[in-house]
C-alpha positions, -999 to +999 in steps of 0.1 A: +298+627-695+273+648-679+284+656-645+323+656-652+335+697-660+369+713-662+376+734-635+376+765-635+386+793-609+359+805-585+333+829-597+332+863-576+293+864-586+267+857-563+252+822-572+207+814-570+200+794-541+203+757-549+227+761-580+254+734-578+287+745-569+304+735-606+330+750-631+315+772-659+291+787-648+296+821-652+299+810-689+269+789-692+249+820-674+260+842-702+250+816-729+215+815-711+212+851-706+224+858-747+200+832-757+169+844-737+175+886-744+185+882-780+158+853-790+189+843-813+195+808-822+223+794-811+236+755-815+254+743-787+271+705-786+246+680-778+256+662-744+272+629-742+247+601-735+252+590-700+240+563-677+228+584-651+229+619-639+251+639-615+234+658-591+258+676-565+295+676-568+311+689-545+353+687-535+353+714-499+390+717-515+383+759-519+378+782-491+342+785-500+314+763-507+291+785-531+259+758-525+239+771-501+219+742-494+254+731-475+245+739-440+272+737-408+266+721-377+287+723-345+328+726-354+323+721-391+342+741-413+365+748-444+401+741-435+413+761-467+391+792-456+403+821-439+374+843-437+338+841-431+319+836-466+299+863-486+273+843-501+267+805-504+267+778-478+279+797-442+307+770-438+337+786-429+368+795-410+380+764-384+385+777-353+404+746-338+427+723-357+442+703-334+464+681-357+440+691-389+454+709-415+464+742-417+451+768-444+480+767-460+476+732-471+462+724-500+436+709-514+417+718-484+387+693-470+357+697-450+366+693-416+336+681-393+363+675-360+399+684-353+416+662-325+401+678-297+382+657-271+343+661-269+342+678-302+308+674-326+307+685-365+287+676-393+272+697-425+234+687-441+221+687-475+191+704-475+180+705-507+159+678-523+176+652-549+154+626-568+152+591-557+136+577-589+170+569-604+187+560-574+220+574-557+252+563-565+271+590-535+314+588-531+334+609-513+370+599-494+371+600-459+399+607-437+399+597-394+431+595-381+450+605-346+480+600-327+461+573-305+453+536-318+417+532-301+403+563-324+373+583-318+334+575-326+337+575-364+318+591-389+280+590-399+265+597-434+226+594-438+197+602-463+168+614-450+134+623-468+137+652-491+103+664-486+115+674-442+134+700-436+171+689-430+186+713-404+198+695-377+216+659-369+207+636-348+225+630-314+264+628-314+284+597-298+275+566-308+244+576-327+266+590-353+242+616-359+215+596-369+200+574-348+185+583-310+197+585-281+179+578-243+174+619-244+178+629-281+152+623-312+171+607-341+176+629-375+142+642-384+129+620-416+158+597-415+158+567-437+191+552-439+224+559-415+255+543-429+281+542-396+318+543-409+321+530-371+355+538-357+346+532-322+319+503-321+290+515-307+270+526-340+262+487-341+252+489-301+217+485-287+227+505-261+219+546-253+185+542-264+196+533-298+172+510-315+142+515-294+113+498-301+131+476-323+126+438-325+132+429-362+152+440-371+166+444-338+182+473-322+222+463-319+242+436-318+262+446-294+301+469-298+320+466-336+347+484-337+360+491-374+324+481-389+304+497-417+268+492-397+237+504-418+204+514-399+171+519-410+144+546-409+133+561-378+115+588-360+118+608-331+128+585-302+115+550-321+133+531-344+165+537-366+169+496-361+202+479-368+202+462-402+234+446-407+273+453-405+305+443-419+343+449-411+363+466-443+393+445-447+416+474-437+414+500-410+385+527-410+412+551-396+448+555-392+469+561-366+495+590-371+509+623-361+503+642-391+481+672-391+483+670-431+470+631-442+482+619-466+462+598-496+472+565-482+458+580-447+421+586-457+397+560-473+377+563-503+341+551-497+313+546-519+278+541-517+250+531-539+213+529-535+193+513-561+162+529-579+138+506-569+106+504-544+127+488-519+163+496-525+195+482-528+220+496-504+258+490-509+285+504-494+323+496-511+355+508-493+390+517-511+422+512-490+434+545-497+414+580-507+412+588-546+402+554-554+392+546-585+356+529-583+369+495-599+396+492-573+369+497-539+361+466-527+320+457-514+320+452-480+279+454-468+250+451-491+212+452-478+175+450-492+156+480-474+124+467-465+108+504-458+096+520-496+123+547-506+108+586-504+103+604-534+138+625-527+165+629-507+184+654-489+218+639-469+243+648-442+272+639-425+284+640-387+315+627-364+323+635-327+351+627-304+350+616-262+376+611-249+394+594-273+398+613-302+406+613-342+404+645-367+375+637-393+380+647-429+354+648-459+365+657-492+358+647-534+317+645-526+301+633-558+264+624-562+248+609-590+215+589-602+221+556-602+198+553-640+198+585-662+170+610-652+151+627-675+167+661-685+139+681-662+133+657-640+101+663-612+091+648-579+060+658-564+057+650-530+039+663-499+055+688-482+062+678-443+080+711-436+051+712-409+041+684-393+015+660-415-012+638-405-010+603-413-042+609-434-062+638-445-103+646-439-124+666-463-117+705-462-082+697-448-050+713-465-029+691-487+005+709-487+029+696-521+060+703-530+075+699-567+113+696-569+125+703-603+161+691-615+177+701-647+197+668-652+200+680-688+229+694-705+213+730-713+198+756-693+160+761-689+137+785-687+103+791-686+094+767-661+060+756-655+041+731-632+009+714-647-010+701-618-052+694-623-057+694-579-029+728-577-039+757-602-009+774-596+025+766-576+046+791-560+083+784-570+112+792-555+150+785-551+173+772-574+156+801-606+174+824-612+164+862-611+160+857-649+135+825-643+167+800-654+170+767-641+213+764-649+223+730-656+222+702-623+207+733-605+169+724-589+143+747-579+113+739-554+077+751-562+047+747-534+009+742-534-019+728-520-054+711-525-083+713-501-098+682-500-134+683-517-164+658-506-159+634-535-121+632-525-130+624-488-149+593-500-119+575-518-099+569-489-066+578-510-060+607-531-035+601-561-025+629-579-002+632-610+019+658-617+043+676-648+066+700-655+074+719-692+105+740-697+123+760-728+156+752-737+182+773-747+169+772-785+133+772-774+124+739-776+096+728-752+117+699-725+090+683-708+098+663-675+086+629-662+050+627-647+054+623-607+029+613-585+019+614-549-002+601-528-025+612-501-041+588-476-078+597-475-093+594-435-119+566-434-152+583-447-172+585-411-207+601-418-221+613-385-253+636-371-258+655-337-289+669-333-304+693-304-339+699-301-357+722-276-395+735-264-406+763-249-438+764-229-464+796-232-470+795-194-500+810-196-507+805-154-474+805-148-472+771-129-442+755-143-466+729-159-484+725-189-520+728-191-547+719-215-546+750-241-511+761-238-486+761-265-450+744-272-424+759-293-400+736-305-368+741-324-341+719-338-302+719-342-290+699-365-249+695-369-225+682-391-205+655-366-191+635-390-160+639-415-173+644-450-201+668-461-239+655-462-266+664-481-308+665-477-297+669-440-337+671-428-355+667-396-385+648-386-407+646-354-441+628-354-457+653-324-454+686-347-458+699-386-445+724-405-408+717-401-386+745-420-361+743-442-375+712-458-334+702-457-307+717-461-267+703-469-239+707-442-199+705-443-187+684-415-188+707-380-212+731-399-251+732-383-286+744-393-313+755-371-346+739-381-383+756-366-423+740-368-457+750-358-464+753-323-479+720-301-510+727-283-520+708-249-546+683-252-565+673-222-551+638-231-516+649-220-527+657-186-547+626-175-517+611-185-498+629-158-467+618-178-445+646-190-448+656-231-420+637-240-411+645-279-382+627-298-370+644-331-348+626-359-323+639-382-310+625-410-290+634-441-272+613-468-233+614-478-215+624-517-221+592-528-259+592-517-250+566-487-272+574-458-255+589-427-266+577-389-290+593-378-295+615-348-323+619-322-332+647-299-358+642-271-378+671-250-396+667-223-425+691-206-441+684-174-479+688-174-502+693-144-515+662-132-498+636-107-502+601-098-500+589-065-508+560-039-510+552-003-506+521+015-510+510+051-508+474+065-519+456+098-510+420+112-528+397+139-509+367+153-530+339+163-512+309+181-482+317+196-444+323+185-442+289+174-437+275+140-474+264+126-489+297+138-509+322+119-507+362+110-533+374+094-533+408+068-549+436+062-541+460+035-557+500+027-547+511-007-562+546-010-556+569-046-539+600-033-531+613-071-551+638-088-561+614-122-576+580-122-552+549-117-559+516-136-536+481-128-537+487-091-525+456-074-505+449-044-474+423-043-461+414-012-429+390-013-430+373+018-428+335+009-453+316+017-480+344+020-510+336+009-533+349-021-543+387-018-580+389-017-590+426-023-622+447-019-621+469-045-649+502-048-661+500-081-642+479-112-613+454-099-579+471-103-592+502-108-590+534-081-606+567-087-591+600-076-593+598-033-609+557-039-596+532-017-596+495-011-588+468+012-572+437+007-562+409+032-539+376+029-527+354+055-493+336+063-484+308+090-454+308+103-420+290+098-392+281+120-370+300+102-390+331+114-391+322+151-354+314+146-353+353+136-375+366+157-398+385+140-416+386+107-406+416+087-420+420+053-429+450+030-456+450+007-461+476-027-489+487-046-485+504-079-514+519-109-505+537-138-520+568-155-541+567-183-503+577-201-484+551-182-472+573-153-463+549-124-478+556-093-462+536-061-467+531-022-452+509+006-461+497+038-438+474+062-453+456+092-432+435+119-447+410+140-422+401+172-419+366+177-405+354+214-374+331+213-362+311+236-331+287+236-325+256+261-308+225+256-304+198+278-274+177+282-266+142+301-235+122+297-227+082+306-201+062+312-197+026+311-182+005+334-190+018+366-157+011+373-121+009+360-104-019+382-067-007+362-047+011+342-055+004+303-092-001+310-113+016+283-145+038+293-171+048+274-191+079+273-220+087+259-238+122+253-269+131+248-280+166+238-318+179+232-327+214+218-353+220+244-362+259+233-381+271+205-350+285+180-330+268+159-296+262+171-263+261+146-227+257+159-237+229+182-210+210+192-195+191+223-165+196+241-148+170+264-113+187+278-100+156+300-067+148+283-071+112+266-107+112+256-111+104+220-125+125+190-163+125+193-184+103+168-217+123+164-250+107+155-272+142+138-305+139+129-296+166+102-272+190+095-245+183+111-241+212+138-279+221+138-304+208+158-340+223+154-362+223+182-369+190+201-340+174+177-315+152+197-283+146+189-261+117+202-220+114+204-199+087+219-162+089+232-130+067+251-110+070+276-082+044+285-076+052+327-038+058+339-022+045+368-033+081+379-065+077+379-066+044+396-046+061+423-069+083+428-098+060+433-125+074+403-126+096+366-148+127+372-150+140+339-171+169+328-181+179+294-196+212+282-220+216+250-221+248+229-246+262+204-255+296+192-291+310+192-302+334+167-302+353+202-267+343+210-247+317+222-259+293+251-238+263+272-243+234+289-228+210+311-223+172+324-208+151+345-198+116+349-178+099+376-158+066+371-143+046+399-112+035+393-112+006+417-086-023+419-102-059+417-104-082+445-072-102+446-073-140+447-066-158+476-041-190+487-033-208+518-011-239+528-022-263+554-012-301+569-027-328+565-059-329+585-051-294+598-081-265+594-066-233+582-086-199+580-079-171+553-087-131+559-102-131+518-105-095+521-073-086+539-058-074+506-088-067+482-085-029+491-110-003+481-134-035+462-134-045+503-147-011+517-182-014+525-192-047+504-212-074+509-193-107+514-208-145+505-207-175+499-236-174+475-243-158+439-245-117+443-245-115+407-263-126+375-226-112+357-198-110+384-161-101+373-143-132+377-110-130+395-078-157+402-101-185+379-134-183+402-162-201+389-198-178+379-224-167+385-220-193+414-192-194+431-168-228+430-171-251+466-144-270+479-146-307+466-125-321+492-129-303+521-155-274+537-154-242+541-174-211+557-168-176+561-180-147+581-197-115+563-199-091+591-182-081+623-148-078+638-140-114+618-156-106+589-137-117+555-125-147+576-129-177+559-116-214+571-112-245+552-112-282+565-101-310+540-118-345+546-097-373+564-063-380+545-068-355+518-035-340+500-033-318+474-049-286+464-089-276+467-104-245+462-134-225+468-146-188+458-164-161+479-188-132+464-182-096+469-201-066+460-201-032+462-206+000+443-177-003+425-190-038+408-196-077+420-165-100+419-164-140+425-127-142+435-105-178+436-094-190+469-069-218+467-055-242+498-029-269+496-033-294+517+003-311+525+008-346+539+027-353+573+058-374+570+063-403+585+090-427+592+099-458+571+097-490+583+134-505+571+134-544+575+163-566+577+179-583+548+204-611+541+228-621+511+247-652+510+281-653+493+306-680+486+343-676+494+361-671+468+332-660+447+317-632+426+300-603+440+270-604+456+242-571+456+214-563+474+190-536+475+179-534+512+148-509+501+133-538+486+115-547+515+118-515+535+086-494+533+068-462+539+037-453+547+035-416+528+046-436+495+082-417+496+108-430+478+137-443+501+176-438+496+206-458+512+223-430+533+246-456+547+262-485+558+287-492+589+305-530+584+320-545+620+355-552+619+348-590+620+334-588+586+356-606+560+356-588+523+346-554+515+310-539+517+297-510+500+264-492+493+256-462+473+218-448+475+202-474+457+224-511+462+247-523+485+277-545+472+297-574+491+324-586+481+334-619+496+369-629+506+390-653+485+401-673+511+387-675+546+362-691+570+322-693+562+302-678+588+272-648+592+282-612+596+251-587+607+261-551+591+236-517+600+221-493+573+203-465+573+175-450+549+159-419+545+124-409+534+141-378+513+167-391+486+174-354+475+180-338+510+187-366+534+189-338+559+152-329+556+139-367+559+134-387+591+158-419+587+152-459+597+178-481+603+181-521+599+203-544+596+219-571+567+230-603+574+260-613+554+263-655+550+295-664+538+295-702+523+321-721+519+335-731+485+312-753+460+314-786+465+312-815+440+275-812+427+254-845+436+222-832+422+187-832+433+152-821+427+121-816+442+087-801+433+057-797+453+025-775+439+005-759+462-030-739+452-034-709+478-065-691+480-065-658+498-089-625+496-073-610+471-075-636+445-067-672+436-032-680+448-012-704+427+025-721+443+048-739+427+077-744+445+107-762+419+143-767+429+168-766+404+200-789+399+223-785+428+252-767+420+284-778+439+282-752+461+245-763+470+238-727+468+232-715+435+200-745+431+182-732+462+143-734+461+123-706+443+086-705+451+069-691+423+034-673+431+005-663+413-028-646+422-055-623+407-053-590+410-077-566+433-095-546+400-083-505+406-057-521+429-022-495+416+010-513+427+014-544+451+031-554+480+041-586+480+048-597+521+061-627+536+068-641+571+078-676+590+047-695+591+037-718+627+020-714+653+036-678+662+039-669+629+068-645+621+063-604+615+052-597+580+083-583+557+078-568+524+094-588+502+086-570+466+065-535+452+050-547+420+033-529+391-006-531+393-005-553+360+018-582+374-001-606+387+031-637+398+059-638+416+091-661+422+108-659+457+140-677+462+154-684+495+174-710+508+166-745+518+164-737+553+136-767+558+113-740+568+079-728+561+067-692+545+036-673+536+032-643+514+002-623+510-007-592+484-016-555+500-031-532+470-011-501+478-036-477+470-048-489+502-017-490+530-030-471+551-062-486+551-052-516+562-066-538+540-044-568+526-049-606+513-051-636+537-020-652+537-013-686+520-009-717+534+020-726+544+048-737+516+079-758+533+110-748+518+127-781+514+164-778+527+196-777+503+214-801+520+191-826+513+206-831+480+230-858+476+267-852+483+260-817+500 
């Protein structure tokens, strides 16, 4: 297979640049060499077909490496070598091998770092290698140490073959390849292929990645990871792509300086021919691995297009941990076979490029030829239609042979034309043609590149000048003299133009007619002198003149044109005065008048035309001119008046001052603007008053909790508008103020009022102190500055008048000082009887506007004097109870009708207690009696028992409790009448406090019942008596054996007094000296019959009725006749 060659021992000779370090070629050199002197014939084997083609091989076994294109960096070196080397790649001697192998040991390896800490090595490629067929790159690589954490590993990258490959990217993490924070990444790279030891290759961190979003710039530390990264420049990019872990160790840990096979790792890496390539990377567990034993541990699609070629490198350092870093058994091969000479034309960025090229820029190529063939060539030639002839070198040698899987580099370069700068790309297609060793023409592949074309951007500058022939030498041009004018027309643009001409409508005779300019290049254009007309000067407008240039591009677009203006200044001017008077008629007052006057005067040397003046002041009236000759129009030194007339507004008395400017402008025959102003102030005086009053209602505040009102009232009295207006009340309690504005709020114009109310609720404070003197302060700001006002109201805080009572007896006068505790309300008012007020306060329950009289009693008071406020009260004849009256009082604190109230108490008097009697039967039942019943008083008090003293001789018990006395009679004993004393008092619930009556209760003790007999007698009597019809019936019962219990019972009946309340019903011994009247009964007003029992004594009673409403009137019924009482022991048997 092509690619695979006994060794052979070194060759001493000197080897071209770029021939591959390979076995046989000494012998193939001769076989060229023969061939090419002799022009013989000669029939060599014809090469095994082959699926691709190998293009460096390369074991670092020897001492020497005899391919220059292998360049050192940092520690690098051969660890077989033992002196520096003659010719070939520089790599040489180690001068540290810090557990690496020693000289002795063969085969030897490239060794990029010993074990040594902070130590950097790596070698470069730096020829070019196709990319058409792809690469298919293995080598074995060895990191091991006596530590287990290992150093930072070992980077391999491809870079584009068309930059020079000198250097490595920074060290550490970056592997070589990718940036650092500080460092630029390898210069071209493309793809970095981290045999990570360490970790960080797959960090973000360090600046690694920057820029990078997707893909992104790490993902974070990896240790023992193949991590590929992408292309990259300078400090930006060299993004991660993806990562793997091998399934065994990148490294080894051991204390040999010698590795072992089963120490190192055999790696593999393939990158497919295609636009976007595949990259693979394969490991073996040990180095020397055949390819069907490595195992695939990272595959990725680039998404960046491959480079025409490549050139590659490789790179390890150590920190402070550390690992020795071994490459040996390099083999790199097209992935598909390549054509025997195989070419790649590319541009050549051994100098910085731009992005895109303009026309007349420098296109520089480069043509990298490969003999991937099994001969050797010669005669080498480049066919290239845009690069007549390319410079070749490197790679030939001295005899023009390209040796088998050597390649050579020719240069050359295209200028970019005008037809070429309007494509916006520029392809280009180029061969190569070679002899073999029997003569026969080998032609290579066509290879093309391409150059981006910048945007076509057709663009004109053009400068154009004049020159006046001053003839006077004024500085101005007059009528006669002459203007030379010349023009600079220039190439701005990128592409070449053509018919480049200029153009200028003021002058003739333009030379050259045109004329065709590369971009920057210029042409100076000339015409026939301008003469001044006297049209230019009565213009009094400089000669302005405006040239064009245009031109047209390669395709016949037209380009943009350009313009040039001049301008000359002839001698004539236009000018204008104003002046401006004002007259105020009718004070500084809004409604007043200013009247105008205006001189416009041409001051110019040329007639104006389109004179008018414009003055802005709103409101100003029409301009009414007086012109000279035609309206609008001012000859040279003309003038005219005009006048107008404004009134006035608030707003400028408000300022001040009327302050306006006024302008009048005319224009040249040529349109030269002529312009004058004239300002004119009138003063207007200000002034700025206010007036300011403030209420209160009540007058007065009788207590604490009573609510004033106050009420402002503020007028702009002056002639200015006032803003800001506002009013402050600072007493502590007042309420927010609730303004009434005739307008804006906070501006009152002149003679504008503005109203505000606020509350107050008085303390104990201010009642204390007798009156609220409150003063607010109004505010405003003048156009002239800020003014104040203040007012004042005062509040008494007076109590009310208190009400008035009194207690007096029974027909007893009593007098009352009213105004003894009324306080302040007393101090210097007017006391009455009668109405003071239409609306008095009324106090206790008085009566108003009148105030109440007594209605049962009188009563006067005194108004002035020592006794004034003394006020007595007399109640009518037997009034009781409570009457009142009311007085008037007034003052400046308010008018009051206050309540005087008397209670008239009754006088008590003693009862009259009457004596009573009971009859009992020995032997028998109890026997009760309530002596009250006919004890009585003449105040109407209820009466109480307070006691009862029996004598000694008194047979039984007897008892009495406040309301009955109970005998008890004996069971045995002798009959006979027993008189016992009691005692009453007109007050039940305090005995203490009454006035007692005494009497006495006769006690008849019967004997036993006898045998009732029986007997019965009736007699009716009809009474009459002043109070109504009496009725008597007098019935006695069946006798009971003891002839007591069927005594008589006189029953009587009458008609009641009508409004007569209860009844007294009264009885005595009838005769001729009748008995003393005894009340007997107190009935309800509605009963109109009574039954009285007494004994059959054989004696002769009256009653009669007293309405007790009227007891101490005196006024009772006439008694009745006379009823006998037959006697009890009338009766049979008694």
């Amino acid at each position: 297979m092509v690619g695979t060659r006994a060794r052979h021992a070194a060759d001493p000779r000197p080897v071209a640049a770029g021939a591959r370090s390979r076995p046989g070629i000494r012998r193939l050199a001769a076989l060229a060499a023969a061939a090419v002197g002799a022009a013989l014939l000669i029939t060599l084997p014809a090469p095994t077909a082959t699926a691709a083609s190998q293009l460096i091989t390369e074991s670092f076994s020897g001492t020497s490496v005899s391919d220059a294109a292998w360049k050192p960096l940092g520690s690098a070196c051969l660890t077989r070598a033992t002196s520096a080397p003659s010719s070939g790649s520089t790599l040489g001697v180690c001068s540290s091998r810090t557990q690496a192998p020693p000289a002795s040991a063969s085969p030897g390896a490239l060794q990029l770092t010993d074990n040594r800490a902070n130590a950097v090595g790596g070698v470069v490629y730096d020829n070019a290698i196709p990319a058409s067929g792809g690469l298919d790159i293995k080598f074995d690589q060895y990191q091991y140490g006596t530590s287990s954490g290992g150093a930072d590993g070992i980077g391999f990258f491809l870079t584009d073959g068309s930059v020079p490959l000198t250097a490595a990217g920074p060290s550490g993490g970056s592997l070589g390849y990718a940036q650092s924070t500080t460092a630029a990444g390898v210069a071209g790279g493309y793809l970095g292929v981290g045999l990570d030891a360490y970790g960080n290759f797959s960090n973000g961190t360090e600046g690694r990645g920057t820029g990078c979003t997707t893909p992104s710039a790490g993902v974070g530390s990896r240790p023992n990871a193949i991590a590929l990264r992408g292309p990259g420049t300078g400090l930006t990019g060299y993004c991660y792509l993806t990562g793997a872990s091998p399934a065994s160790s990148l490294r080894a840990t051991t204390t040999l300086s010698t590795p072992t096979t089963d120490l190192g790792r055999t790696i593999r890496i393939t990158v497919s021919p295609a636009r976007l390539p595949v990259v693979t990377v394969y490991m073996g567990a040990t180095a020397g691995a055949s390819t069907a034993s490595l195992t695939q541990v990272v595959q990725y699609t680039m998404t960046t297009p491959a480079p025409a070629s490549y050139k590659l490198g490789y790179l390890a350092s150590t920190g402070t941990s550390t690992d020795t870093h071994l490459i040996r058994e390099v083999s790199v091969s097209s992935v598909t076979d390549l054509t025997p000479l195989n070419l790649v034309k590319q541009i050549d960025r051994t100098n910085a490029q731009p992005a895109a090229y303009s026309e007349g820029q420098t296109i520089p190529y480069q043509f990298v030829l490969t003999n991937s063939g099994g001969v050797v060539l010669s005669n080498l030639t480049v066919s290239d239609p845009l690069v007549p002839s390319a410079s070749c070198t490197g790679g030939l040698l001295g005899t023009g042979l390209l040796l088998i899987g050597a390649s050579a580099t020719c240069t050359g370069t295209h200028v970019v034309t005008p037809a070429e700068a309007m494509s916006g790309t520029l392809v280009n297609t180029a061969t190569a043609r070679g002899l073999n060793t029997l003569l026969a023409a080998v032609n290579s592949n066509s290879s093309t590149a391409t150059a981006q074309i910048v945007t076509p951007a057709p663009a004109l500058a053009l400068t154009k000048t004049g020159t006046l022939t001053d003839s006077n030498g004024n500085g101005r041009a007059d009528v006669g003299e002459r203007i030379a004018y010349s023009f600079v027309a220039r190439n701005s643009g990128n592409v070449s133009l053509y018919t480049v001409a200029v153009a200028d409508p003021r002058v003739t005779g333009i030379s050259p007619a045109s004329t065709t300019l590369a971009p920057g290049a210029s042409q100076t254009f000339t015409s026939t002198a301008y003469t001044v007309t006297q049209a230019d000067v009565d213009a009094a407008t400089p000669i302005v003149n405006t040239a064009t240039v245009s031109g047209k591009t390669f395709s016949g677009a037209a380009a943009p044109t350009a313009s040039s203006s001049t301008s000359t200044p002839v001698n004539g001017s236009a000018a204008l005065t104003l002046t401006k008077g004002a007259t105020l008629t009718g004070g500084s007052v809004a409604g007043a008048t200013v009247a105008y006057s205006f001189s416009i005067r041409n001051t110019g040397t040329v007639p104006l035309t389109g004179v008018a003046l414009t003055d802005p002041l709103p409101g100003l009236s029409a301009v009414t001119y007086a012109w000279p000759g035609t309206a609008g129009t001012l000859a040279v030194g003309a003038t005219a008046t005009a006048t107008a007339s404004y009134t006035v507004r608030q707003a400028d008395v408000d300022a001040g001052q009327i302050a306006n400017t006024a302008t009048v402008r005319g224009a040249s025959s040529g349109g030269t603007q002529a312009q004058a102003t004239a300002t004119r102030t009138v003063t207007l005086d200000r002034t700025a008053t206010l007036a300011f009053t403030k209420t209160a209602t009540p007058g007065n505040v009788p207590a604490a909790g009573g609510v004033v009102t106050y009420a402002f009232r503020l007028q702009n009295t002056g002639s200015t508008t006032l803003t800001g207006v506002s009013i402050a009340d600072p007493r502590t309690g007042v309420s927010a103020l609730a303004y009434t504005w005739p307008g804006t709020a906070g501006t009152l114009a002149p003679g504008q009022v503005v109203t505000a109310t606020a509350t107050y609720t008085a303390t104990t404070a201010d009642v204390a102190a007798g009156s609220i003197v409150n003063t607010a302060t109004a505010t405003a700001t003048a156009p002239t500055g800020p003014i104040s006002r203040t007012a004042t109201a005062t509040v008494l805080a007076v109590p009310d008048p208190l009400p008035d009572a009194a207690t007096t007896p029974q027909g007893v006068p009593v007098v009352v000082d009213v105004l003894a505790d009324d306080g302040p309300a007393a101090t210097g008012a007017t006391l009455s009887r009668a109405q003071l007020s239409a609306t008095p306060a009324l106090v206790g329950g008085a009566a108003g506007p009148v105030p109440a009289s007594p209605t049962s009693g009188s009563a006067t008071c005194v108004a002035s004097g020592t006794d004034r406020g003394r006020c007595t009260y007399r109640s009518v004849d037997g009034f009781t109870g409570v009457d009142v009256f009311d007085y008037a009082l007034q003052s400046a604190a308010g008018t009051w009708n206050v309540r005087v109230t008397i209670t008239v108490t009754p006088v008590n008097r003693t009862a009259v207690a009457r004596d009573d009697r009971l009859v009992a039967t020995i032997g028998g039942p109890d026997v009760t009696i309530d002596p009250r019943a006919n004890d009585t008083d003449v105040d109407g008090d209820a009466l109480a028992i307070t006691g009862a003293t029996p004598p000694t001789a008194l047979t039984g018990s007897f008892n009495c409790t406040a309301v009955l006395c109970t005998y008890r009679p004996p069971a045995t004993g002798t009959a006979g009448s027993t008189v016992i004393a009691y005692a009453i008092t007109d007050r039940p619930a305090a005995p203490g406090t009454g006035i007692a009556a005494t009497s006495t209760i006769t006690v008849h003790l019967d004997p036993a019942p006898l045998v009732p007999r029986g007997f019965s007698h009736r007699d009716d009597v009809a009474l009459g008596a002043s109070t109504g019809t009496w009725t008597s019936t007098t019935t006695v019962t069946a006798a009971t054996a003891s002839c007591v219990a069927g005594r008589p019972v006189t029953s009587l009946a009458w008609t009641a007094v009508p409004g007569a309340t209860d009844q007294l019903v009264e009885r005595r011994l009838a005769g001729t000296t009748p008995g003393a009247w005894t009340t007997v009964a107190r009935l309800a007003g509605t009963v109109t019959s009574f039954a009285d029992d007494r004994l059959g004594e054989s004696l002769s009673y009256q009653w009669r009725v007293r309405p007790d409403l009227q007891r101490w009137l005196g006024v009772a019924s006439a008694p009745s006749v006379a009823v006998a009482q037959p006697a009890a022991v009338s009766a049979v048997g008694c």
